[in-house]
Residue frames as qw, qx, qy, qz and C-alpha x, y, z in Angstrom:
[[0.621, -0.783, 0.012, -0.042, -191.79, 34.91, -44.30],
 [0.830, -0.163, 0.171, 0.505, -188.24, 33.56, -44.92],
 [0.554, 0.502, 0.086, 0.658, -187.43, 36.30, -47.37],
 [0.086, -0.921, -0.070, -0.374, -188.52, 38.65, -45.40],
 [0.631, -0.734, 0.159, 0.194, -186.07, 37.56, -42.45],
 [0.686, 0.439, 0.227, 0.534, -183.46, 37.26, -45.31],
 [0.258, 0.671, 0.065, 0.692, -183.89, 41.04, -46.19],
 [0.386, -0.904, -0.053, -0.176, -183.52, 42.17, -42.38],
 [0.675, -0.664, 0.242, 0.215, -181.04, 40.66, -41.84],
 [0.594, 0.275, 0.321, 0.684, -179.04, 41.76, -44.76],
 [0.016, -0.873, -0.117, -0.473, -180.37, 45.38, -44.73],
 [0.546, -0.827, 0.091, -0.096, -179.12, 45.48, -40.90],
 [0.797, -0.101, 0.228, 0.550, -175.82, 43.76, -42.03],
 [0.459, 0.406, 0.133, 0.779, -174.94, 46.52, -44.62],
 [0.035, -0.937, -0.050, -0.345, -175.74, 49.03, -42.30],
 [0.637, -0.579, 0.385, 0.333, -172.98, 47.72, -39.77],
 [0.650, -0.420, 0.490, 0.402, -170.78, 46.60, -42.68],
 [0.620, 0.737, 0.247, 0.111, -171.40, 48.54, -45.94],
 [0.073, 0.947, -0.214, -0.226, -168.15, 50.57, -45.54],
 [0.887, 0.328, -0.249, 0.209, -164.90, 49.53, -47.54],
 [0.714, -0.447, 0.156, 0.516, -161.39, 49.49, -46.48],
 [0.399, 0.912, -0.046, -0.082, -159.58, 52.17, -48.00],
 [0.161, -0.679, 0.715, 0.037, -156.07, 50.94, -46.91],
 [0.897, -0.105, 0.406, -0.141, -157.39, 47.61, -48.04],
 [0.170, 0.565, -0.711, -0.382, -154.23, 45.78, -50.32],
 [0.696, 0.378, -0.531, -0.300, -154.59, 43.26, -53.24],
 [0.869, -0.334, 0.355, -0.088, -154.04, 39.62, -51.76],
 [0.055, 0.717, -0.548, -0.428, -150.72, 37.99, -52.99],
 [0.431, -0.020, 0.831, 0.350, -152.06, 35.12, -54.74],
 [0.237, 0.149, -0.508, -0.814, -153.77, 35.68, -58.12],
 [0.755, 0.144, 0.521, -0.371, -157.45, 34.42, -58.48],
 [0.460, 0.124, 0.867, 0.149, -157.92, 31.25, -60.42],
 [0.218, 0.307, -0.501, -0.780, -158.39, 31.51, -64.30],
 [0.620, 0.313, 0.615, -0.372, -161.61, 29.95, -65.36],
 [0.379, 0.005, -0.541, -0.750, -163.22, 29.72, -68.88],
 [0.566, -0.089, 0.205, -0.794, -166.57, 28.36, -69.68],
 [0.861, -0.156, -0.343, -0.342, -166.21, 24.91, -69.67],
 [0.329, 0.132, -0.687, 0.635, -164.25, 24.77, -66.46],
 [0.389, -0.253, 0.008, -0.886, -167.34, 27.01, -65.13],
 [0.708, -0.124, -0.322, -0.615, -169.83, 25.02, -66.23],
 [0.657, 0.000, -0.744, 0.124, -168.08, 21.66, -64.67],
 [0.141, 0.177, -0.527, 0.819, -167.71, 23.87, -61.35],
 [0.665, -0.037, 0.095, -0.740, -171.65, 24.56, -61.26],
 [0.815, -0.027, -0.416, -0.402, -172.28, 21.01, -61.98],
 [0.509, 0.026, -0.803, 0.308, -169.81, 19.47, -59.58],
 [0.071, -0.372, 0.561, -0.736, -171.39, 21.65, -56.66],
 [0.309, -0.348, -0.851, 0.244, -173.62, 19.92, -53.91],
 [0.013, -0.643, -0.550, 0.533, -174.98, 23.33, -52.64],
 [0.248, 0.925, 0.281, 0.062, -177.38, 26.60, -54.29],
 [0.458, -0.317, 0.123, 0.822, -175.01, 28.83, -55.00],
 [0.373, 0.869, 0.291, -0.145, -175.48, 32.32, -56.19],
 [0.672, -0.052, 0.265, 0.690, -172.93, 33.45, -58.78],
 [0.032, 0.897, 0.100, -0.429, -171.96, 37.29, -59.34],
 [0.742, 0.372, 0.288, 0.479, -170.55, 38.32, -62.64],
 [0.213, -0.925, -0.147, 0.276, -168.41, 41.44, -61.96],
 [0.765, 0.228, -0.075, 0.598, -165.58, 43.89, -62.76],
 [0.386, -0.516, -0.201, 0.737, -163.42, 46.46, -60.96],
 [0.084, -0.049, 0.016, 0.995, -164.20, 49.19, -63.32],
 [0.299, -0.520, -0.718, -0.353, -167.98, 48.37, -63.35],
 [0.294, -0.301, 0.240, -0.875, -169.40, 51.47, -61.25],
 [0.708, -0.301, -0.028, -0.638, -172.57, 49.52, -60.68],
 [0.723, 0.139, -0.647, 0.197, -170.31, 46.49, -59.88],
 [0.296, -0.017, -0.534, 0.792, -168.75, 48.08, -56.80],
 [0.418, -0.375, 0.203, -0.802, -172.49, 49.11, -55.66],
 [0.822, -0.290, -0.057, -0.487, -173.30, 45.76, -54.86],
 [0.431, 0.535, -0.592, 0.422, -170.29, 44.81, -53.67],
 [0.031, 0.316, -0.746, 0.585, -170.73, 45.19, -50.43],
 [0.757, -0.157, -0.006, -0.635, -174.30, 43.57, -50.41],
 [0.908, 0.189, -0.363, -0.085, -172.74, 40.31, -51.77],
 [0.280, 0.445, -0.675, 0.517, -169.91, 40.50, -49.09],
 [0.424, -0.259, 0.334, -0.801, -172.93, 40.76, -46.79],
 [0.877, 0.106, -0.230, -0.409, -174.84, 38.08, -47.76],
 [0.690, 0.332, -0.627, 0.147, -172.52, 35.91, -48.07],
 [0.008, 0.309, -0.675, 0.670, -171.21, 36.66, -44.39],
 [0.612, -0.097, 0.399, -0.676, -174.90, 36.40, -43.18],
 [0.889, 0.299, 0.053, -0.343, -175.80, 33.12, -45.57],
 [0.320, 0.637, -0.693, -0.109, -172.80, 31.80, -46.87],
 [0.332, -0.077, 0.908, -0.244, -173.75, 28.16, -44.77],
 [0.593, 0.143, 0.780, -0.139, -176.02, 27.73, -46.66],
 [0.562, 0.825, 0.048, -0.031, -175.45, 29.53, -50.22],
 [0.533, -0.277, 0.303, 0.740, -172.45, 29.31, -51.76],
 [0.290, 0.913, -0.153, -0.244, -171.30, 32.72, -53.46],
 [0.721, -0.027, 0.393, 0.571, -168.86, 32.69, -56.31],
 [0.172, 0.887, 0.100, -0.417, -167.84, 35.85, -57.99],
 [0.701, 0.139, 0.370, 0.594, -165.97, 35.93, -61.59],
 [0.167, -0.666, 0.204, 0.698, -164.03, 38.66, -62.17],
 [0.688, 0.340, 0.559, 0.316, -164.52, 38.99, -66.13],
 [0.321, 0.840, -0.018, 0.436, -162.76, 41.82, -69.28],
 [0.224, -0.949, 0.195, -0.108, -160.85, 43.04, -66.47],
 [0.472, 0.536, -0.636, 0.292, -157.04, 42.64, -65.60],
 [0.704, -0.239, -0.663, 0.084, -155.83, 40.66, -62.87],
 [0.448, 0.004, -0.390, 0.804, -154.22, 42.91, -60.48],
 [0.305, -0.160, 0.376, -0.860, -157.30, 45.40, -60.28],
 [0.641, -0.270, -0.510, -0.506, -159.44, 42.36, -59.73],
 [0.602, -0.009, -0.570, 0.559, -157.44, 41.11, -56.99],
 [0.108, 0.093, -0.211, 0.967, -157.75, 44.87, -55.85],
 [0.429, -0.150, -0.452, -0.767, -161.30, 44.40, -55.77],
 [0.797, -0.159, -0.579, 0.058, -161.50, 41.59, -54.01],
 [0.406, -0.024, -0.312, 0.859, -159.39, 43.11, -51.26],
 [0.163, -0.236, -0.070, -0.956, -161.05, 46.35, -51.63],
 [0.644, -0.195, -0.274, -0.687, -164.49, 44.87, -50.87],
 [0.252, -0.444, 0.780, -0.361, -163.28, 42.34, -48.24],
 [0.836, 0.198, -0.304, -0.412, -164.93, 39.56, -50.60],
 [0.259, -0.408, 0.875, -0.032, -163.99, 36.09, -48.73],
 [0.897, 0.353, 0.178, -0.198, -166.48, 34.02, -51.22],
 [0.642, 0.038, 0.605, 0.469, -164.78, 32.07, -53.70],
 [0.403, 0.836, -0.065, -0.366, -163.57, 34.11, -56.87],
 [0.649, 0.118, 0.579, 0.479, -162.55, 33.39, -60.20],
 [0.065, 0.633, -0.157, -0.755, -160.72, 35.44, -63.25],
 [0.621, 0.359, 0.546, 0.434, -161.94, 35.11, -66.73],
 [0.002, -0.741, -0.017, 0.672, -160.54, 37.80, -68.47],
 [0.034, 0.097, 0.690, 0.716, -161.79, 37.33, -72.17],
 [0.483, 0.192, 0.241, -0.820, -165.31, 37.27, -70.91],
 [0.377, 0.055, -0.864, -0.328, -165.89, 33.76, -72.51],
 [0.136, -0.342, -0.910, 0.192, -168.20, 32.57, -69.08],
 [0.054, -0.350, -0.245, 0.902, -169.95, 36.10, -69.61],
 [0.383, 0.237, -0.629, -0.634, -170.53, 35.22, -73.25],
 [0.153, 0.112, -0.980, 0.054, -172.43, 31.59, -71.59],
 [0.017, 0.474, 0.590, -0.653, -174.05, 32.66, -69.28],
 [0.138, 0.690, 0.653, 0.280, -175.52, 35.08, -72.10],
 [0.220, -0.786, -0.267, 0.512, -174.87, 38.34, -70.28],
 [0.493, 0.670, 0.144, 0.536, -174.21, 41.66, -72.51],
 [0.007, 0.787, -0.221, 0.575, -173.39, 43.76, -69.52],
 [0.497, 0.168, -0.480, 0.703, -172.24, 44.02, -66.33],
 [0.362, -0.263, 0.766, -0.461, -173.27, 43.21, -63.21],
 [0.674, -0.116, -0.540, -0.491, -174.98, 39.82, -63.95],
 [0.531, -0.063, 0.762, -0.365, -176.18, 37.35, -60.45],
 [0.713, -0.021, -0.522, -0.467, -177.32, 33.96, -61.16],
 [0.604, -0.225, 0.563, -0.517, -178.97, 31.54, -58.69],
 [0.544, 0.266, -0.792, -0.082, -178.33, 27.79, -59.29],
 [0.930, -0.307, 0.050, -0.196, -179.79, 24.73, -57.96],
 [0.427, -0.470, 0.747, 0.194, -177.02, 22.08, -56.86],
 [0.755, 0.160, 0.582, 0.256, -176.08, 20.14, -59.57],
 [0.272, -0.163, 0.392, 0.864, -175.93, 23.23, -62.04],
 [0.162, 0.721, 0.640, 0.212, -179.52, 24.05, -62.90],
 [0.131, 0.060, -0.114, 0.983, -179.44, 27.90, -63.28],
 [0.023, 0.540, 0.840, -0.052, -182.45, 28.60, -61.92],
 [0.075, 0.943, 0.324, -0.019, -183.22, 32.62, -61.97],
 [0.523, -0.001, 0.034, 0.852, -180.62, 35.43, -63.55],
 [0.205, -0.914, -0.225, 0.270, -180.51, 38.82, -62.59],
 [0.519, 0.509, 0.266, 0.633, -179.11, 41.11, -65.43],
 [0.061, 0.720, -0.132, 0.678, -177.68, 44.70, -63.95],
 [0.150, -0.417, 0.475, -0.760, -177.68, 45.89, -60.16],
 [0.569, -0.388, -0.721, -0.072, -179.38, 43.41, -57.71],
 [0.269, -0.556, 0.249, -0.746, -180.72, 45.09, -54.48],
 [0.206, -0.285, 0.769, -0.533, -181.81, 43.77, -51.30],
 [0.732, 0.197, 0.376, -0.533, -185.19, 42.68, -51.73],
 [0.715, 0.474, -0.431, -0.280, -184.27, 40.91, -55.04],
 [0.315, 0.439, -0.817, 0.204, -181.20, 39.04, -53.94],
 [0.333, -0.195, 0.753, -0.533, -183.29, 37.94, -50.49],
 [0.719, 0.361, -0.069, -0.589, -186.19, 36.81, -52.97],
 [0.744, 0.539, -0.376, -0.121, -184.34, 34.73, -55.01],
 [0.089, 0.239, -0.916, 0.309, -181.52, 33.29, -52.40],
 [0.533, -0.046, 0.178, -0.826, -185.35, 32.47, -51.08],
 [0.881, 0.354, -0.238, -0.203, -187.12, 30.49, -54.06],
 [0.290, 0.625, -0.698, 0.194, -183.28, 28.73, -53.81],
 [0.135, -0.197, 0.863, -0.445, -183.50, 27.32, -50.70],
 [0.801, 0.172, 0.406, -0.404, -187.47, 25.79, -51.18],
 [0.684, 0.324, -0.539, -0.368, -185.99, 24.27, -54.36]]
């Protein structure tokens, strides 16, 4: 029953607020460099679920769920924290990205792809869903859609 109010009220967000800014400009501080045992301490230090998007600006399928996770977040973000790491990609079009996609979650840049390599991922988009304290509880490997993401922020919240 929860997921299902989840996915309405995301689906009905991204129809009000799926469009980007096209005039939208780069913010002028640089996001925070990470690696993967800075990560890892970050997931463990946190107190709340938190779903974490692995992403870059030339990743086509990156920038389709972009504006889901902007959504979410907006509609959930009290009680999910979102974190997005920018990863392989340069800083300036991640920044642009960020910006571009009016992303006000917390982001971070790892641009060797060392918390990409952790985490296990070979491609692009990866989501993972974490219990507080750093348990990764369920990862989602390519594009994540509505019904998935509402699922799984779901399960999350009964942990």
């Amino acid at each position: 029953m929860r997921s299902r109010l989840i996915l309405s009220i995301l689906a009905f967000g991204l129809v009000l607020g799926a469009c980007t800014d096209p005039d939208a400009q780069p913010s002028a501080g640089a996001l925070p460099v990470t690696d993967s045992e800075e990560f890892q301490e970050l997931l463990a230090d946190s107190e709340s679920p938190m779903v974490v998007n692995l992403w870059a600006s030339w990743c086509i399928p990156c920038r389709s769920e972009a504006p889901l996770l902007t959504e979410a977040h907006r509609q959930l973000g009290g009680e999910v924290r979102f974190i997005g790491v920018a990863t392989e990609d340069s800083q300036v079009d991640a920044e642009a990205f960020v910006a571009e996609f009016s992303m006000t979650f917390e982001n971070y840049f790892d641009r060797t792809g060392e918390v990409k390599a952790w985490i296990g991922s070979l491609g692009l988009p990866t989501t993972f869903f974490v219990a507080p304290g750093g348990e990764i509880v369920s990862t989602v490997f390519g594009v994540i859609d509505e019904r998935r993401i509402a699922l799984e922020i779901d399960e999350l919240l009964r942990r």
